[in-house]
LUMTORMAR-748886 format. One record per residue (C-alpha): residue in three letters; x, y, z. Coordinates in steps of 0.2 Angstrom, whole numbers, padded with zeros to 4 digits, always signed. Layout:
<atoms>
ALAXYZ;...
</atoms>
This chain:
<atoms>
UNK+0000+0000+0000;UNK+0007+0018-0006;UNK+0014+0030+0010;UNK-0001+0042+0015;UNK+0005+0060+0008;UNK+0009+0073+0022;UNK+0007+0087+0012;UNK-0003+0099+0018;UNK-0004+0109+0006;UNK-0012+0097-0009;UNK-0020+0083+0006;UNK-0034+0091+0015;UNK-0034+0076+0028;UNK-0017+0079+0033;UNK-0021+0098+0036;UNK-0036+0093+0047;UNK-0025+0077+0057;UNK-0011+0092+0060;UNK-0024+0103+0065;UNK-0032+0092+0074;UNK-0017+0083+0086;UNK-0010+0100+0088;UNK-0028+0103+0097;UNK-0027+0086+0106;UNK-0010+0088+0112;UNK-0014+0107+0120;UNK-0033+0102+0128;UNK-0030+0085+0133;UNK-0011+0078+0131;UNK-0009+0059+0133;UNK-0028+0055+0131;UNK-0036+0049+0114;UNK-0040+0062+0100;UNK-0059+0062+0101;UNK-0066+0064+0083;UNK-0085+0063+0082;UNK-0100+0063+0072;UNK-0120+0063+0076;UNK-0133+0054+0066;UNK-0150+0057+0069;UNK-0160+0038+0063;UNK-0177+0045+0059;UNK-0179+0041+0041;UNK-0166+0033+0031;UNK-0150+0039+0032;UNK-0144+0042+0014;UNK-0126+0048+0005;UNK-0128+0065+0012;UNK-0128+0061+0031;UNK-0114+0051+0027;UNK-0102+0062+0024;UNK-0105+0069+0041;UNK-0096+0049+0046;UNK-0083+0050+0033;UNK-0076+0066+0034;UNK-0071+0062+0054;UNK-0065+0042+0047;UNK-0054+0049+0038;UNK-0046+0062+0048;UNK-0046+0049+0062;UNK-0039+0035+0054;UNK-0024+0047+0048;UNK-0022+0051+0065;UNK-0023+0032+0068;UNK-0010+0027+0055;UNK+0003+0043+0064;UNK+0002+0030+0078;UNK-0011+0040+0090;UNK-0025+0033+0100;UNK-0043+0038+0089;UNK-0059+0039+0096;UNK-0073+0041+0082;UNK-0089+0045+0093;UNK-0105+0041+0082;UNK-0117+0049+0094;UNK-0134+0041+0087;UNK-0149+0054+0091;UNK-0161+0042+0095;UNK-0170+0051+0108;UNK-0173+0064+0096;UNK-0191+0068+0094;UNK-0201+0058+0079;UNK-0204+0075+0068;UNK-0212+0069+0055;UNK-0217+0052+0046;UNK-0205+0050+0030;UNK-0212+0049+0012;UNK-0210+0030+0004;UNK-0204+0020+0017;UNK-0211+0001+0014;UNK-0224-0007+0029;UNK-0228+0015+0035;UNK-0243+0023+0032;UNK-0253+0037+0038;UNK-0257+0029+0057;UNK-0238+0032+0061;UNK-0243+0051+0061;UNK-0249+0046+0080;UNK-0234+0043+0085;UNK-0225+0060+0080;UNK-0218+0072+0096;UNK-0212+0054+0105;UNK-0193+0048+0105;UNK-0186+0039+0090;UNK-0184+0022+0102;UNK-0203+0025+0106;UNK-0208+0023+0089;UNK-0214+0004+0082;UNK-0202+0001+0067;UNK-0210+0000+0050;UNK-0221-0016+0047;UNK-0211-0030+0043;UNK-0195-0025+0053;UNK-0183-0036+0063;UNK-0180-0021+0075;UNK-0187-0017+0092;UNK-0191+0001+0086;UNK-0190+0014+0073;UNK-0173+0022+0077;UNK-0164+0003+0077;UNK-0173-0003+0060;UNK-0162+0014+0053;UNK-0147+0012+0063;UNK-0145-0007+0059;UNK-0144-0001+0041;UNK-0131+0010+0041;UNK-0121+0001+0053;UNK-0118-0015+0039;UNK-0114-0001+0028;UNK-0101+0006+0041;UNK-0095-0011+0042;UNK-0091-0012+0023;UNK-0084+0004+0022;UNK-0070-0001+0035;UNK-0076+0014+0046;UNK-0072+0009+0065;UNK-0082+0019+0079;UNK-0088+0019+0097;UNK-0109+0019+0096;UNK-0116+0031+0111;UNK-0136+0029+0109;UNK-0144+0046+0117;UNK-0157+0036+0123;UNK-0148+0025+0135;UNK-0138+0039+0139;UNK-0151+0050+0145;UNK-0162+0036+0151;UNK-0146+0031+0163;UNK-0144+0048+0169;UNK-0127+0051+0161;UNK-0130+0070+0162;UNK-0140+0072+0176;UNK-0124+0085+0183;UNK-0124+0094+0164;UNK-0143+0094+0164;UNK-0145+0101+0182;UNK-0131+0115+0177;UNK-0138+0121+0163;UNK-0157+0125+0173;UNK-0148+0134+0185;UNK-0140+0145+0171;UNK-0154+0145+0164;UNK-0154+0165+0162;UNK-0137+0164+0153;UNK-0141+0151+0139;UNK-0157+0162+0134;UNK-0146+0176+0133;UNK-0137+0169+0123;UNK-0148+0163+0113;UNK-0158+0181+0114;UNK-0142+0188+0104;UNK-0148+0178+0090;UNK-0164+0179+0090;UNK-0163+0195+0086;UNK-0154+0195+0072;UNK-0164+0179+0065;UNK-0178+0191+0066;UNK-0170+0206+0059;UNK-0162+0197+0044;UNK-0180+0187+0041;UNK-0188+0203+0038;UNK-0208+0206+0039;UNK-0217+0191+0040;UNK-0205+0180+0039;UNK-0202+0167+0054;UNK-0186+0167+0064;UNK-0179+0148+0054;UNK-0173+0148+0039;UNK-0184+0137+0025;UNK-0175+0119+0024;UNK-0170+0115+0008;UNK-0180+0100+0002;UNK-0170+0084+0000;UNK-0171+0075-0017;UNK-0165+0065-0027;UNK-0156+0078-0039;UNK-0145+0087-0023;UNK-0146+0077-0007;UNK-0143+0090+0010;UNK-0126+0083+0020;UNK-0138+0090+0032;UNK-0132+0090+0052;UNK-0133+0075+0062;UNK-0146+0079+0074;UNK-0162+0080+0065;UNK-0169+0091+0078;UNK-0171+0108+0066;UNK-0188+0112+0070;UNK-0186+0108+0089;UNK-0193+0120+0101;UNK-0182+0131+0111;UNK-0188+0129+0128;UNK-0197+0144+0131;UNK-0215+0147+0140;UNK-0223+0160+0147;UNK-0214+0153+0164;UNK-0197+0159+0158;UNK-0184+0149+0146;UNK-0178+0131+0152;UNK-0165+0123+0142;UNK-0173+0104+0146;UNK-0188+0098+0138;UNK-0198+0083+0150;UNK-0207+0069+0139;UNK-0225+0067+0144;UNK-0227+0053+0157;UNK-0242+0046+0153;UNK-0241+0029+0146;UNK-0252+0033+0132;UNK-0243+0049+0128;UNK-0227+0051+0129;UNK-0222+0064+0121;UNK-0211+0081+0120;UNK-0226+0093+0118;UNK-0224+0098+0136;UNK-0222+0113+0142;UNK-0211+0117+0159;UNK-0221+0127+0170;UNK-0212+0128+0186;UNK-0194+0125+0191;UNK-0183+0125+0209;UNK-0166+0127+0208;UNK-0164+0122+0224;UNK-0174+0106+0227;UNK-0174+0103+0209;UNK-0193+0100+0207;UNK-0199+0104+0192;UNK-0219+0103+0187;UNK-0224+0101+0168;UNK-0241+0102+0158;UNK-0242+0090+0142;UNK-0250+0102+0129;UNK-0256+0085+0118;UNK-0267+0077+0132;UNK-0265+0089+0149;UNK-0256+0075+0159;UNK-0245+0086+0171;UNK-0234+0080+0186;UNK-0221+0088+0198;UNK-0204+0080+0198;UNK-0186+0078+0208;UNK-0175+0085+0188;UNK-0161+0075+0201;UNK-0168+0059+0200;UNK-0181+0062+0184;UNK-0174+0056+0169;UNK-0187+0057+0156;UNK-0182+0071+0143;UNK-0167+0079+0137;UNK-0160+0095+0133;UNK-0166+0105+0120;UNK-0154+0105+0105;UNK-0142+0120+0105;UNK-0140+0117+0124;UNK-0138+0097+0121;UNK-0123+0097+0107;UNK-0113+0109+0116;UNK-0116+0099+0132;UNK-0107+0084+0125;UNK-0093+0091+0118;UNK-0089+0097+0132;UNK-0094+0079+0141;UNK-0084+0069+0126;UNK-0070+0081+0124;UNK-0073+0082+0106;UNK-0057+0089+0096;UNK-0066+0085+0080;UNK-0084+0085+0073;UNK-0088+0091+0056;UNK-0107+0099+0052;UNK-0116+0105+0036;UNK-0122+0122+0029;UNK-0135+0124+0040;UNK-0126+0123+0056;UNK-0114+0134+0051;UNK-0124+0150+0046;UNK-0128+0165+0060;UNK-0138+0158+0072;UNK-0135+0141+0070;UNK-0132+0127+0080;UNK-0113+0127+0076;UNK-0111+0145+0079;UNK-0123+0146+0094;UNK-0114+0131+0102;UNK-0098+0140+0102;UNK-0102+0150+0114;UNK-0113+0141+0124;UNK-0097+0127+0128;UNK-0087+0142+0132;UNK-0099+0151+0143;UNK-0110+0139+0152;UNK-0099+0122+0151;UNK-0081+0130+0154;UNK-0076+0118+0137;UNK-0071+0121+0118;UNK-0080+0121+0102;UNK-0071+0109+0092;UNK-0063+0109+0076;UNK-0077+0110+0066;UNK-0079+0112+0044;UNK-0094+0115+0034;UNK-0094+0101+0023;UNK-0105+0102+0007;UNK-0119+0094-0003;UNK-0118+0076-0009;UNK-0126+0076-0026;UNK-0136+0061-0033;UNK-0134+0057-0053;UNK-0147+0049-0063;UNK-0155+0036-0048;UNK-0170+0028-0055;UNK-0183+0021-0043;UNK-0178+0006-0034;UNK-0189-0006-0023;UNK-0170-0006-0013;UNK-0171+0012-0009;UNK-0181+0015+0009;UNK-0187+0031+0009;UNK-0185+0037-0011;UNK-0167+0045-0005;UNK-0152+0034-0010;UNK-0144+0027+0006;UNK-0125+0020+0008;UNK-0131+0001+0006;UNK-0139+0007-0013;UNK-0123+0013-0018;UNK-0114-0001-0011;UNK-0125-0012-0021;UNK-0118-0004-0038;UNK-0100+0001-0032;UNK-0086-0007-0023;UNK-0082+0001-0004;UNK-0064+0007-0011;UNK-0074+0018-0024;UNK-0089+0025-0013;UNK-0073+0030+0001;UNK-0062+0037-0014;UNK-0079+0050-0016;UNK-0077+0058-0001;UNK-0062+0056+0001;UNK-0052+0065-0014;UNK-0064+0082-0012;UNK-0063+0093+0003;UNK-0078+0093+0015;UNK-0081+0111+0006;UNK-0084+0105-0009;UNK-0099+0097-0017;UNK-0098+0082-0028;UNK-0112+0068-0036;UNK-0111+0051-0033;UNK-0117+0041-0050;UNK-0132+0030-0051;UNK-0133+0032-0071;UNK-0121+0030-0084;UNK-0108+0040-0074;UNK-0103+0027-0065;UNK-0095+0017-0078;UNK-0085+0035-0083;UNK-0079+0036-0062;UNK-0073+0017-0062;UNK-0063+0021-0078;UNK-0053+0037-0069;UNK-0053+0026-0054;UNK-0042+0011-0066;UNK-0034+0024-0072;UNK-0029+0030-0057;UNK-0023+0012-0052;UNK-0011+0013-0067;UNK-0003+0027-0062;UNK-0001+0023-0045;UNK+0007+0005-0052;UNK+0017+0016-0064;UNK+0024+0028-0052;UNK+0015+0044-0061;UNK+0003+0048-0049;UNK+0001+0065-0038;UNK+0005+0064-0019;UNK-0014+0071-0017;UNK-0020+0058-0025;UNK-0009+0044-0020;UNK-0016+0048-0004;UNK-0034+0050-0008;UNK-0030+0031-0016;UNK-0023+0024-0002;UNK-0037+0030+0010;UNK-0051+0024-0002;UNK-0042+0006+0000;UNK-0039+0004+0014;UNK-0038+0010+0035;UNK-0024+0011+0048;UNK-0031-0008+0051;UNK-0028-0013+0036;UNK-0033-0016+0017;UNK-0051-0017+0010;UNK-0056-0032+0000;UNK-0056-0029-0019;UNK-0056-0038-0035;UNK-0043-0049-0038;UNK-0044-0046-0056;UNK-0053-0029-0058;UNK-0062-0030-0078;UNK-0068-0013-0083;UNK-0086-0011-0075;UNK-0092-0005-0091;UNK-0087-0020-0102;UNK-0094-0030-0085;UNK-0111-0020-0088;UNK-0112-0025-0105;UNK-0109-0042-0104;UNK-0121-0043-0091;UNK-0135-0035-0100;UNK-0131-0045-0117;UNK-0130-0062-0107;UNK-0146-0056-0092;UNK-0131-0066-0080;UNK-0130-0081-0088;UNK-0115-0086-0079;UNK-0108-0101-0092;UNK-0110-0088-0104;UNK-0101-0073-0094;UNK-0086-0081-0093;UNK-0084-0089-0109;UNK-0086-0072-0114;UNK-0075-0062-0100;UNK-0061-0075-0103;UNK-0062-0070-0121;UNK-0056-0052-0116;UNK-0038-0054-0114;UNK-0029-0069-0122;UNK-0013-0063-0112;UNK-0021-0064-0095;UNK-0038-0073-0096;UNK-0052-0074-0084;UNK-0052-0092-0077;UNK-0067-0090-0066;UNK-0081-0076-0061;UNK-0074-0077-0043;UNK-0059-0067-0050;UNK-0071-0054-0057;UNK-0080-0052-0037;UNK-0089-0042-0030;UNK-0085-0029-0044;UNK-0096-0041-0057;UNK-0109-0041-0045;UNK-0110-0023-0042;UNK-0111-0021-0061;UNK-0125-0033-0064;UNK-0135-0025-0051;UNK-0133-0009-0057;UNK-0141-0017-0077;UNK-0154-0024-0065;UNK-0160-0010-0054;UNK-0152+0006-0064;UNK-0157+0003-0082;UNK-0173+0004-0087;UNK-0179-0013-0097;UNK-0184-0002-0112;UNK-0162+0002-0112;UNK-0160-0016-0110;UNK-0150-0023-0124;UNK-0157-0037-0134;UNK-0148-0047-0146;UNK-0157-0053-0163;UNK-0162-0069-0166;UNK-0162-0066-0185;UNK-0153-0055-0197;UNK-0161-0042-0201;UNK-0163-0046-0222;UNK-0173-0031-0227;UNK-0160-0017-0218;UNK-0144-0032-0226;UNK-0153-0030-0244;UNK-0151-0013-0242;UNK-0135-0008-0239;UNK-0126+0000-0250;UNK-0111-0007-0256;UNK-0096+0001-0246;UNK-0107-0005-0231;UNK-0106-0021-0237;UNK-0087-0018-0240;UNK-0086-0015-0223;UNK-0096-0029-0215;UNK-0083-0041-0225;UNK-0067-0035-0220;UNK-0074-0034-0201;UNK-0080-0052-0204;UNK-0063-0056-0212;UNK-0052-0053-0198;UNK-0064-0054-0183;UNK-0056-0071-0180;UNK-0039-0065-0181;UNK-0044-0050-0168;UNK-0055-0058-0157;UNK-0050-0049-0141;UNK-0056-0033-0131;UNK-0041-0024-0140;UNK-0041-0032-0155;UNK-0060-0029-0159;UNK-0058-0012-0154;UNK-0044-0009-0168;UNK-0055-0020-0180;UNK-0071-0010-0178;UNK-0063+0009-0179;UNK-0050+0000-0191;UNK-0062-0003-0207;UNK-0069+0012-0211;UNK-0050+0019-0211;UNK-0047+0004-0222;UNK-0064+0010-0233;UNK-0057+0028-0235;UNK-0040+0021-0243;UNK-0032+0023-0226;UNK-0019+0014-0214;UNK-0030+0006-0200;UNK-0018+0015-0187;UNK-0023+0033-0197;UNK-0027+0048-0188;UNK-0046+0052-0186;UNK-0051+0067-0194;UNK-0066+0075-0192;UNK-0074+0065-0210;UNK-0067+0048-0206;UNK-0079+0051-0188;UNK-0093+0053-0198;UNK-0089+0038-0208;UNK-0085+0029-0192;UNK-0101+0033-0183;UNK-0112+0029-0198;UNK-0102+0012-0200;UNK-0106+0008-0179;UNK-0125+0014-0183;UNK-0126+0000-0195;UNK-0118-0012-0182;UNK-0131-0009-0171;UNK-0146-0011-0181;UNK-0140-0026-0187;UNK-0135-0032-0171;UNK-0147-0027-0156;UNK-0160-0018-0168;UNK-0155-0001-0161;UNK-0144+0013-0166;UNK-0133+0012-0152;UNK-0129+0000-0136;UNK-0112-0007-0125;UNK-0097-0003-0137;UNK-0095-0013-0150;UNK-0081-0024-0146;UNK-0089-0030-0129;UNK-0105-0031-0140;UNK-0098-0043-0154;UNK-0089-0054-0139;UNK-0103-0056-0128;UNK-0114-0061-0145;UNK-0100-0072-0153;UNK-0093-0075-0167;UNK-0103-0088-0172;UNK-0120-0077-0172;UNK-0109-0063-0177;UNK-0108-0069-0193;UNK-0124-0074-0194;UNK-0135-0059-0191;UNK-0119-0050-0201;UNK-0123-0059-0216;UNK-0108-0067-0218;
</atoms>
């Protein structure tokens, strides 16, 4: 495995692991960098919350390989209210509406489900695609957490300053309301997740969460409703004593109400602004990426600065904006939960060294789209390519290291393809052969006499990530199909350099009968046609000629004016029926 660059000037891992041991070494020397992330299971989690995982992996498992002690936090937000009931998830209808305002481990899982409750059936996906992805963590479940009484001291410290906090917050109220203008509310309008641009949105999933305030003052804790057939956060804190702790609510969804011992209570949580700050001050985060949104004025990034400093004597941590995770060309699939690709769909068309090399070679800054379309095929090329050069010795330190972390962790290398075919000639042959397996490799062996294919196994998992994407990706109308018969009108039609040209391709195919060899066949006869050297130059005429000639190919071959490229085509059909539906 290639030496991870150190430059910090091309590597933007290496900055943040510089930055970010420098940090570790000044607030806590000796201990274990504390890198962390926070994922909020209450829908499916798709590519763009996953960058909020990657983006600290990464960092963290530099650190790792520098030869420190890492600890990669995923804090799962499953006692975060149930906001809303997500469009298209299998076995959820309209009655799960019910349940909104109560935690995410309160909520039955979708119908069908293995899992105890909602926020597991969404965690247990992720977490196998984690595991895939060579991304090591400690898990911390809110709900145990606060259930336990974890932050009973944090929780009882923020009520009794109480005053500060909504100072605090006060300050940006204000200007929420100042830059909103005239009838406009104080949050700003989420941007709607989709399957054109998907949000790397922040971890918690609490954007719409109440503040804590009442007409009793501002408290910074928000009790969930105690009767059994409630439960849920639409409570409102009525009364509060600092010194014996007791705290009356009134639920505003069925007017339960109780008194309470906050010291021995354990029922509720922090309100959101108050309860991130609160743990990175608890964890002793150095590390913790968040998106756009919680970086603007106002937000909970921002806020949360000040409130660790000011009320829980700690540090904000080292924290970037990452960017949008775009999505190109995903068609509907009965795999996707939810209508928003997840980790496990891409997984299902990609190999984990490729998915990790997309969030790995771009700064968190920067956007990027990961391919459900035809793109991919073009991303597995430069990702070859990039293969090549690092074999060669040509590649750039920047991307030597973006390769190296794609492949593999501090812990050690990620499976791969023993012998990695291009995905595109993969996809061809799959779609020609619908996974006939006798066939595949007959055909895949064909490829390269030099170093033939002597079985699929050497082809995994990359073949299978290539036939799924044919099977759930392409539509069956872009399916191609191979004639049975020739065509003998469009043969009897030809013209006569066409027919030319059919000959000399039929001449030699035996003689070229490999990937390399077609391919200088088939761009070689209309050279040969126009009185030139089959190694000639292109110009812009002999293109013309060249895509005319392919065009008849086609037609003659799968009915269509184009398809796979022709020299994957005319193996995965054979010579044999070549012939035959060539007229030959």
């Amino acid at each position: 495995m290639p030496t991870v660059a150190q430059s910090t000037e091309t590597d933007w891992v290496s900055r943040f692991a510089d930055d970010v041991i420098a940090e570790s070494e000044r607030r806590a020397p000796g201990k274990p960098v504390v890198v962390a992330s926070g994922i909020s299971p209450s829908g499916p989690i798709h590519l763009g919350n996953l960058r909020e995982v990657m983006t600290p992996h990464l960092v963290g498992d530099e650190i790792r390989r520098r030869g420190y002690e890492v600890r990669h936090l995923i804090s799962w937000d499953d006692y975060d209210r149930y906001r809303k009931v997500p469009a298209g998830v299998p076995g959820v209808d309209g009655t799960w509406n019910e349940h909104i305002g109560k935690p995410l481990t309160s909520v039955p899982a979708p119908a069908g489900s293995a899992h105890p409750n909602w926020a597991e059936h969404f965690k247990a996906q992720l977490i196998e695609s984690l595991a895939e992805l060579g991304v090591e963590y400690d898990g911390i479940s809110q709900t145990e957490k606060y259930l336990a009484g974890t932050y009973r001291e944090q929780i009882l410290h923020a009520m009794r300053h109480r005053g500060e906090i909504d100072a605090i917050l006060g300050r940006y109220r204000t200007k929420d309301k100042a830059a909103a203008g005239p009838g406009q509310g104080k949050k700003p309008q989420q941007k709607k997740v989709d399957e054109a641009e998907l949000e790397a949105a922040e971890g918690s999933g609490a954007a719409d969460e109440d503040d804590g305030g009442g007409s009793a003052g501002y408290f910074p804790y928000k009790p969930y409703c105690g009767n059994e057939g409630c439960g849920k956060d639409l409570t409102t804190v009525t009364a509060y004593d600092d010194e014996t702790t007791e705290l009356t609510y009134v639920c505003q969804e069925c007017g339960f109400g109780e008194t309470v011992l906050l010291s021995e209570f354990n029922r509720g949580k922090l309100v959101w602004k108050i309860d991130w700050p609160m743990r990175w001050a608890y964890e002793g985060v150095i590390f913790e990426p968040s998106g756009v949104d919680h970086q603007s004025p106002g937000s909970s990034f921002v806020v949360g600065g000040q409130i660790v400093r000011e009320i829980f004597d700690g540090v904000q941590p080292i924290g970037p904006m990452y960017a949008f995770v775009g999505i190109s060309g995903m068609a509907k699939m009965s795999s996707s939960k939810g209508g928003v690709p997840t980790p496990a769909d891409a997984l299902r068309i990609m190999e984990a060294p490729l998915l990790r090399w997309l969030y790995a070679r771009r700064r968190p800054n920067q956007s990027f789209k990961i391919a459900f379309d035809q793109e991919i095929q073009r991303l597995y090329d430069e990702w070859d390519a990039l293969e090549r050069k690092i074999a060669d010795g040509s590649v750039q330190a920047a991307d030597a290291a973006a390769y190296t972390r794609a492949t593999g962790t501090a812990s050690g290398e990620l499976p791969r393809t023993p012998h990695p075919l291009p995905y595109r000639t993969l996809a061809s042959v799959v779609d020609v052969t619908a996974g006939a397996e006798e066939q595949t490799l007959r055909i895949l062996s064909e490829l390269d006499p030099a170093d033939p294919l002597t079985s699929l196994d050497e082809a995994r998992p990359r073949l299978d990530r290539a036939e799924n994407w044919i099977t759930t990706q392409v539509p069956a109308e872009a399916r191609t199909v191979v004639r049975d018969e020739p065509d003998r009108e469009l043969l009897d039609s030809l013209d006569e350099q066409t027919r030319e040209g059919l000959r000399l391709l039929l001449a030699d195919l035996d003689a070229h009968w490999s990937l390399d060899g077609l391919t200088t066949l088939v761009y070689g006869v209309p050279k040969v046609l126009a009185g030139l050297a089959p190694d000639a130059r292109p110009t812009p005429e002999l293109k013309a000629a060249q895509r005319s000639f392919f065009a008849v190919l086609y037609r003659l071959l799968v009915s269509r004016d184009t398809g796979p490229r022709l020299p994957t085509l005319l193996l995965a059909v054979g010579a044999e029926r070549v012939r035959t539906l060539l007229g030959g």
